[in-house]
C-alpha positions in Angstrom: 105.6 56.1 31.1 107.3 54.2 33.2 108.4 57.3 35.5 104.7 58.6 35.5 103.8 55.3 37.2 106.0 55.1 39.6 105.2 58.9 40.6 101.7 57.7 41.2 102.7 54.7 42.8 104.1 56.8 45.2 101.6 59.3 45.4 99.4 56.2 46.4 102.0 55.3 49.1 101.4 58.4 51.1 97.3 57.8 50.5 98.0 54.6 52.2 100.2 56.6 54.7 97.8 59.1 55.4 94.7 56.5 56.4 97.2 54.8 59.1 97.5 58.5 60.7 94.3 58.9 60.1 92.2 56.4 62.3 94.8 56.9 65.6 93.3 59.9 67.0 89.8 58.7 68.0 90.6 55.5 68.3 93.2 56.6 70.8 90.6 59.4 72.5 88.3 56.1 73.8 91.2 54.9 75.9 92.9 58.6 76.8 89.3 59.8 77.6 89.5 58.8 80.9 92.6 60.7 82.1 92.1 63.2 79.6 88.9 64.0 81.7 90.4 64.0 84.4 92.8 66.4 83.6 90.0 68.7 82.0 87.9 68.1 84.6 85.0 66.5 82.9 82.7 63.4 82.9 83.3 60.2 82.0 79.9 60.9 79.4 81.0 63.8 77.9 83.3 61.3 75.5 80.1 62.3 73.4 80.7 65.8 73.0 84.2 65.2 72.0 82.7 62.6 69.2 79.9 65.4 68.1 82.5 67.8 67.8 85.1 65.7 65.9 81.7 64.1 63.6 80.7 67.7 62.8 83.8 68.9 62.1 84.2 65.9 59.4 80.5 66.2 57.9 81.0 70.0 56.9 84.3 69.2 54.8 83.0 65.9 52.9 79.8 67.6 52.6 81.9 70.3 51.2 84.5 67.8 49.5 82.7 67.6 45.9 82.7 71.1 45.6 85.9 71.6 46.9 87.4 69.4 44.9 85.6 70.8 41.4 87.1 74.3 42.5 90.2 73.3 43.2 91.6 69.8 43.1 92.8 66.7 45.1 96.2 67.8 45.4 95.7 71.1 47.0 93.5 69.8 49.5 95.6 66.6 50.8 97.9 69.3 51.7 96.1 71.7 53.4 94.1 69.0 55.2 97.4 67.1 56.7 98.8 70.7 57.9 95.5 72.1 59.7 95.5 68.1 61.5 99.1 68.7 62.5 97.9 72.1 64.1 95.2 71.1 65.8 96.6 68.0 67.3 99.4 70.3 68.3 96.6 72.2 70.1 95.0 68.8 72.0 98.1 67.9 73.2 99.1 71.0 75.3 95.2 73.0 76.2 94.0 72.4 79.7 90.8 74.8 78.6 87.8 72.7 77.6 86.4 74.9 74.8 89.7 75.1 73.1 89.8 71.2 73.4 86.4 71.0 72.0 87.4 73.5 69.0 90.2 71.9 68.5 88.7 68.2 67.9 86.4 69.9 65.7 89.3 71.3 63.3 90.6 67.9 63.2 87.3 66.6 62.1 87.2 69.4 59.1 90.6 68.3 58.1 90.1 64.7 58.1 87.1 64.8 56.2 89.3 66.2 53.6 91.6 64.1 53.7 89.3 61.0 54.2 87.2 62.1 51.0 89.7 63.2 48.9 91.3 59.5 49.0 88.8 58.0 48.5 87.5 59.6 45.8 90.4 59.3 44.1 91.0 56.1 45.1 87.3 54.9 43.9 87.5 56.1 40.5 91.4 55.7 39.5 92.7 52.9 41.4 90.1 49.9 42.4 89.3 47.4 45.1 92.3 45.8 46.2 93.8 49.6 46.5 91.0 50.5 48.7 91.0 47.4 50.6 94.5 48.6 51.2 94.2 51.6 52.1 91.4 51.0 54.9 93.8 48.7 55.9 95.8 51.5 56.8 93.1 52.8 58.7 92.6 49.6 60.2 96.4 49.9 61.4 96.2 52.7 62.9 92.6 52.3 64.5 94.8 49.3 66.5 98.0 51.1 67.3 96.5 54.9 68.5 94.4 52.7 71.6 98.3 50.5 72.1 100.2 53.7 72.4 98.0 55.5 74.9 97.6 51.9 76.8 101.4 51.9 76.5 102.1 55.2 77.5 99.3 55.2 80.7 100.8 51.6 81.8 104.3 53.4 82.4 103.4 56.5 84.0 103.3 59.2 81.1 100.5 61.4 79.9 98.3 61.1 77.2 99.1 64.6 75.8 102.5 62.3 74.4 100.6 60.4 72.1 99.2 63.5 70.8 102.1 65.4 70.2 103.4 62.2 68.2 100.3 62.0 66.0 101.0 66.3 65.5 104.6 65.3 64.0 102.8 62.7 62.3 100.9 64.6 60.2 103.3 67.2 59.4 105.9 64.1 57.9 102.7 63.4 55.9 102.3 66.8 54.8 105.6 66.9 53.3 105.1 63.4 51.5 102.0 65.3 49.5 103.9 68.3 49.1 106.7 65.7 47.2 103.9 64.0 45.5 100.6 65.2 44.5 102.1 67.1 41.4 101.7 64.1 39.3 97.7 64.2 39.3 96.3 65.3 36.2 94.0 67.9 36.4 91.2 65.5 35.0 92.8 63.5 38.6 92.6 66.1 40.4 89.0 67.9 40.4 85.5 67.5 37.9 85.1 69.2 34.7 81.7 69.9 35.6 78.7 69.7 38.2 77.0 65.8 37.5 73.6 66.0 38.6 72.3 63.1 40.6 68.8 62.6 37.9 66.5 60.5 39.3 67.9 58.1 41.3 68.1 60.0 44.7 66.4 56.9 46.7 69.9 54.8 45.7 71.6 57.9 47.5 69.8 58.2 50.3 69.8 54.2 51.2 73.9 54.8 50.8 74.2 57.0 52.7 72.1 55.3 55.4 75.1 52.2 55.1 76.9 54.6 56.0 75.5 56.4 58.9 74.9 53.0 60.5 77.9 51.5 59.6 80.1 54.2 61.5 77.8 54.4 64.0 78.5 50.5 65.4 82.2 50.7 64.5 83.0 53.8 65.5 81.0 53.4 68.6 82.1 50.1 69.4 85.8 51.4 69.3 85.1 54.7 71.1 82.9 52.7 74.3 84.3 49.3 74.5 87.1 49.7 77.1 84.2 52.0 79.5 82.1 48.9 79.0 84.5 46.3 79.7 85.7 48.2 82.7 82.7 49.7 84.0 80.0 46.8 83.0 81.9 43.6 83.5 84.9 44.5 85.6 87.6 43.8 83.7 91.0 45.3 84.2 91.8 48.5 82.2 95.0 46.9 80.6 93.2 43.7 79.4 90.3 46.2 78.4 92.5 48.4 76.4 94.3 45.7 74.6 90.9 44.2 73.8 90.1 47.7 71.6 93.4 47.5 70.0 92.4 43.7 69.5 88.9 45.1 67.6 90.7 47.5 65.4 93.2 45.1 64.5 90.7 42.3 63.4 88.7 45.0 61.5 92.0 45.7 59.5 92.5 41.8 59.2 89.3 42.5 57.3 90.6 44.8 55.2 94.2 43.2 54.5 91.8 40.2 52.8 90.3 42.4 50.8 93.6 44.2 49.8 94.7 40.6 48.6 91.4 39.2 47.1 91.0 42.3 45.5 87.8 42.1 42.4 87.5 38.6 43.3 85.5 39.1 46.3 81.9 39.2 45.9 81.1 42.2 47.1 77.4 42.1 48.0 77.7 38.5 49.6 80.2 39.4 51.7 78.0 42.5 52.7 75.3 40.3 53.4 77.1 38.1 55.8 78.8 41.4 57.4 76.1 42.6 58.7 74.3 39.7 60.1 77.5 38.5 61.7 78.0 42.1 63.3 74.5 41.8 65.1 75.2 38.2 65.7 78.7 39.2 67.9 77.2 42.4 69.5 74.6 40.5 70.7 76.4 38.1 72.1 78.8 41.1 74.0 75.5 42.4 75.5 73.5 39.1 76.7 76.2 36.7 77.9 77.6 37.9 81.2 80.7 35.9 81.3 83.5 39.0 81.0 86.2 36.9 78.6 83.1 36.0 76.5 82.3 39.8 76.2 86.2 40.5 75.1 86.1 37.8 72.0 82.7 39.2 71.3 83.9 42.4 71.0 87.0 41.9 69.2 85.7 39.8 67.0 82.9 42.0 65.5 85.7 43.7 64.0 86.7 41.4 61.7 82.8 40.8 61.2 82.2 44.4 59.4 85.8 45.0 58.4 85.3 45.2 54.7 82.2 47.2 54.7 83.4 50.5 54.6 85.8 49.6 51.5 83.5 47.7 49.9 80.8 50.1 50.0 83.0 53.0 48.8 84.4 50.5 45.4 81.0 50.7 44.6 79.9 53.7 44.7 82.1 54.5 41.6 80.4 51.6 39.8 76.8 53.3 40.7 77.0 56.7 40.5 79.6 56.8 37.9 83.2 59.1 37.2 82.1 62.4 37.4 79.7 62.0 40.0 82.4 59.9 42.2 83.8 62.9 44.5 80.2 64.1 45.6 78.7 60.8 46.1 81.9 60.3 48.2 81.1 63.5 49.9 78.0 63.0 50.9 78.3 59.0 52.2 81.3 59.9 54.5 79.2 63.3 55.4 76.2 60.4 56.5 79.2 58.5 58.4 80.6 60.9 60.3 77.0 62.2 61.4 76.6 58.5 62.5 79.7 59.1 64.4 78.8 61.7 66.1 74.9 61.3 66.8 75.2 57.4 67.3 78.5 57.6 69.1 77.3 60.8 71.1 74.1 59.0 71.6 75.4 56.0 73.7 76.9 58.7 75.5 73.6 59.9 76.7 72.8 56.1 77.7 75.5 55.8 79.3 74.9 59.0 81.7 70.9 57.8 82.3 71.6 54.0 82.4 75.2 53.5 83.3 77.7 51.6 81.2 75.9 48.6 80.8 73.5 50.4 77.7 76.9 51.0 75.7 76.2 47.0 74.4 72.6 46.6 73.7 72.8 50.3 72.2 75.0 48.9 69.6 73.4 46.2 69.1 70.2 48.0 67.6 72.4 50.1 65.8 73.9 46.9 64.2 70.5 45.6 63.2 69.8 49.2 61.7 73.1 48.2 59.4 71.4 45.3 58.6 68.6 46.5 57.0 69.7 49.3 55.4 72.6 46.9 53.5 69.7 44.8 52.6 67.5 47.8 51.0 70.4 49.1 49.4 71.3 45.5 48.0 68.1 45.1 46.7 67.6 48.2 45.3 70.7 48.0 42.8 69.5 44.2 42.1 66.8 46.4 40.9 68.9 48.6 38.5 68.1 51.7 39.9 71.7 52.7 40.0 71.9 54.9 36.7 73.0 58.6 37.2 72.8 61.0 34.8 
């Protein structure tokens, strides 16, 4: 018994392992756009194609993940998710042709939506909050160190395609970790005996899914076009400006290492509560007060403000929608994510190439309020009970 938990302990080590590779690439991609554009010869705006692609990539696997995962289990698909991101990383870092560099960010998107469902699927149902405070934590982690390597990197003369090549070896280390490990899931673990049906209690879907959307539309977007606003709007040097996104994703994981601690003690739907309104509150704030180091904390700190969101959010959608339902409810909110990602995200972009950079902060802003609301409806609405599937 004792050897069957450790194996799974392990297992959940490379989960946790997987997140922090994971959240570098993007993360890295708002502070390597630049150059990278450069090299590629494209426009500063065109950030939003890269995010469409990568968003649309990642909707049509987690919108594919509960029926994946029915046919043929977790295990299988950890794997052949980390080995198609290796590849196609592998791809970003040496192209100088546009369309391959587009197709490419879209195969990363299909694989981490694999990978990013499967987890937390798993995670939802089998292990609990404090394990998935844990491992967003390890996105959280490497959310902050993809924007310090390229900073890093670009401060001493070296190309971006580096950091790229890194994160290809990355993922091939993490391949061979689920190779080593995913043969202790159970086949109850590893994929549904049957097709749940959602009943009648679509509305409680939908309003998840709109958390979602919203929710990785402001953080996503505030990670991807923070430096191009702090270094375009208010002036502020590109070093300072990258270490202020690195600052963002760090808080955001300082989020998410609380609720790795607190664990079941947190209440869940107070904390969402004061999430959102303090994620509006600090956006705002970034977008009407023109004093540039004002605009940095503002910034940094709205990750911390709708850190635990994300985590929270998925905990509970195993307590709503129940077990068997778990991996296409998953599915389907990180499918309503990553299309915030990539229409939200891609949508500043086409602010920013009418307006100029100074839309990317009142454009999140709105977003952030969106958030707001759609936490509150969804909060109300399981207050109500209508969280019963069937």
């Amino acid at each position: 018994m004792r050897d069957v938990v450790n194996r799974r302990n392990r297992l959940f080590a490379v989960m946790a392992s997987s997140f922090v590779v994971l959240g570098m690439p993007m993360a890295a991609m708002g502070v390597a756009w630049p150059s990278a554009a450069d090299d590629l010869g494209r426009s500063l705006g065109e950030l939003g194609l890269v995010t469409l692609a990568y968003g649309a990539g990642y909707t049509a696997s987690t919108l594919a993940s509960g029926e994946l995962t029915h046919r043929f289990g977790t295990g299988p698909l950890l794997k052949l998710a980390a080995v198609a991101a290796a590849a196609s990383l592998a791809v970003l870092a040496v192209t100088s042709q546009w369309p391959v560099f587009l197709v490419s960010v879209l195969a990363l998107g299909v694989a981490g939506g694999m990978l990013d469902s499967g987890v937390n699927a798993y995670v939802a149902v089998y292990r609990g909050t404090r394990s998935m405070g844990i491992i967003h934590t390890g996105f959280g982690i490497g959310s902050a160190v993809g924007p310090l390597l390229i900073t890093a990197l670009l401060a001493f003369g070296a190309s971006w395609r580096l950091a790229f090549g890194a994160l290809a070896i990355a993922d091939l280390v993490l391949a061979a970790g689920f190779m080593a490990t995913v043969g202790v899931l159970a086949r109850s673990e590893g994929r549904a005996v049957r097709r749940p049906s959602i009943g009648s209690n679509g509305q409680i879907m939908a309003l998840s899914v709109a958390v979602f959307f919203f929710y990785a539309g402001v953080a996503a977007g505030t990670g991807v076009w923070a430096f191009s606003f702090l270094t375009e709007a208010r002036g502020i040097d590109p070093t300072i400006a990258g270490v202020t996104v690195a600052a963002y994703w760090a808080l955001l994981t300082a989020a998410r290492v609380g609720l790795g601690v607190l664990g079941d003690r947190v209440d869940a739907e107070h904390v969402l509560t004061v999430s959102g309104v303090a994620t509006a509150a600090t956006l705002a704030v970034a977008w009407l007060v023109p004093v540039p180091w004002i605009a940095v904390l503002a910034l940094a700190i709205s990750g911390f403000a709708h850190g635990s969101v994300f985590p929270l959010e998925m905990t509970l959608t195993a307590r709503r929608f129940g077990d068997e339902y778990t991996p296409w409810a998953v599915g389907y909110e990180i499918a309503g994510a990553n299309v915030g990602v990539a229409l939200l995200t891609g949508g500043i972009g086409l602010l920013v190439a009418r307006w100029g950079a100074g839309a990317i902060a009142p454009g999140l802003f709105v977003i952030a309020l969106l958030l707001l609301v759609a936490l509150e409806a969804l909060r109300v609405r399981s207050a109500e009970g209508l969280v019963r599937f069937v």
